[in-house]
N, C-alpha and C positions, 0 to 999 in steps of 0.2 A: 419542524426544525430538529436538527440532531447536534449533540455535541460529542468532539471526538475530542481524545487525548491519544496522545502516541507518546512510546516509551520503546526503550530497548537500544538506543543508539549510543554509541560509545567509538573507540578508536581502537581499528584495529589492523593486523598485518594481514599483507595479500594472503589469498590463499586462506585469508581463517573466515569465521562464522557469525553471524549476528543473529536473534530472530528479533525483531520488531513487534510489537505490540497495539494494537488502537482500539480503545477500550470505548463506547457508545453509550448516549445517555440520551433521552428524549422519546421523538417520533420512531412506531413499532421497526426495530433494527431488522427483522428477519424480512421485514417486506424489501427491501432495498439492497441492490447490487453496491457492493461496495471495489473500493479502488486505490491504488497506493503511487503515487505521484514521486517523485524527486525533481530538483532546482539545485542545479552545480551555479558558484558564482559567475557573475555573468552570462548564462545561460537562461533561456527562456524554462519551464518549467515541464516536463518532460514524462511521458506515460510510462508506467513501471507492468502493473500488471490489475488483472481485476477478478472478480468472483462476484457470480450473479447471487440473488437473494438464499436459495438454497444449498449452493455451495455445489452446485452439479456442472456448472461449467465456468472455468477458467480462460484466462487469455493473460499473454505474457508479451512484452516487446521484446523484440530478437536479442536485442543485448544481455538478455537476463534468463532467456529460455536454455532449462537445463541445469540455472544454479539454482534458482529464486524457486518457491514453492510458496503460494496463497493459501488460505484456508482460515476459515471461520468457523464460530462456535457460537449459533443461535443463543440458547441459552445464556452463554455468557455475553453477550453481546459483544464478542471481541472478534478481531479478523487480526492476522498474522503473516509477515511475510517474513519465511526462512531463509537468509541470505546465507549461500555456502560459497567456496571458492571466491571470496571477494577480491577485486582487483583495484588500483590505485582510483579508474575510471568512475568507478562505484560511490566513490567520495561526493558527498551532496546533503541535501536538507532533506528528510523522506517527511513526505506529508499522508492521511489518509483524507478519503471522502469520501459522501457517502451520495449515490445515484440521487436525481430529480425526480425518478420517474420508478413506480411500483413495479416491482414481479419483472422485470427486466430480464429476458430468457437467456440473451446474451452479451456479457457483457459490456462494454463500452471504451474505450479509448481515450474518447474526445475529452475535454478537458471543460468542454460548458457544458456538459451533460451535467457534472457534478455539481451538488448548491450546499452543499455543507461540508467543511475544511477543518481538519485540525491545525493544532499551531507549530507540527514542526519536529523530527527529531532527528541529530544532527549524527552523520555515516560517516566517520572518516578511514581510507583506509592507507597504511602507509606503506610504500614500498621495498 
């Protein structure tokens, strides 16, 4: 089992910037593709972007490809998502998680793949 925190969220205007932060504790972090999640109210919970165990392949959902930039740091056990050009849309709960499943070559999407959740850091952005 792995525990996350996420950090980095705050309120901000369209068009500006946030990086987000998910800092890991536990089971060995470098083996596991990690993932960043968001849940807008009322909204089911929704695929943001992901990076496998190395950091060599990436995957973005359409909405975010272009602004959002992933990237981790073995050593520190943290993964990050750069959010640039944010839009009012963008507003949501951002979660990280961390893969089920070892050395995962390419990322993942799916939302049961993941078994361990942070608790949450909250995007607003205003327009």
């Amino acid at each position: 089992q792995v525990q996350l925190v996420e950090s980095g969220g705050g309120l901000v205007q369209a068009g500006g910037s946030l990086r987000l932060f998910c800092a890991a504790s536990g089971r060995t972090f470098s083996n596991y593709a990690m993932g960043w999640f968001r849940q807008a109210p009322g909204k089911e919970r929704e695929f943001v972007s992901a990076i496998n165990w190395s950091g060599g392949s990436t995957y973005y959902a359409d909405s975010v490809k272009g602004r959002f930039t992933i990237s981790r740091d073995n050593f520190k056990r943290t993964v990050y998502l750069q959010m640039n050009s944010l839009k009012p849309e963008d507003t949501a709960v951002y979660y990280c998680a961390a893969d089920s499943r070892t050395f995962r070559v390419v990322p993942t999407s799916l939302v049961y793949e993941y078994d361990d959740w942070g608790q949450g850091t909250q995007v607003t952005v205003s327009s």
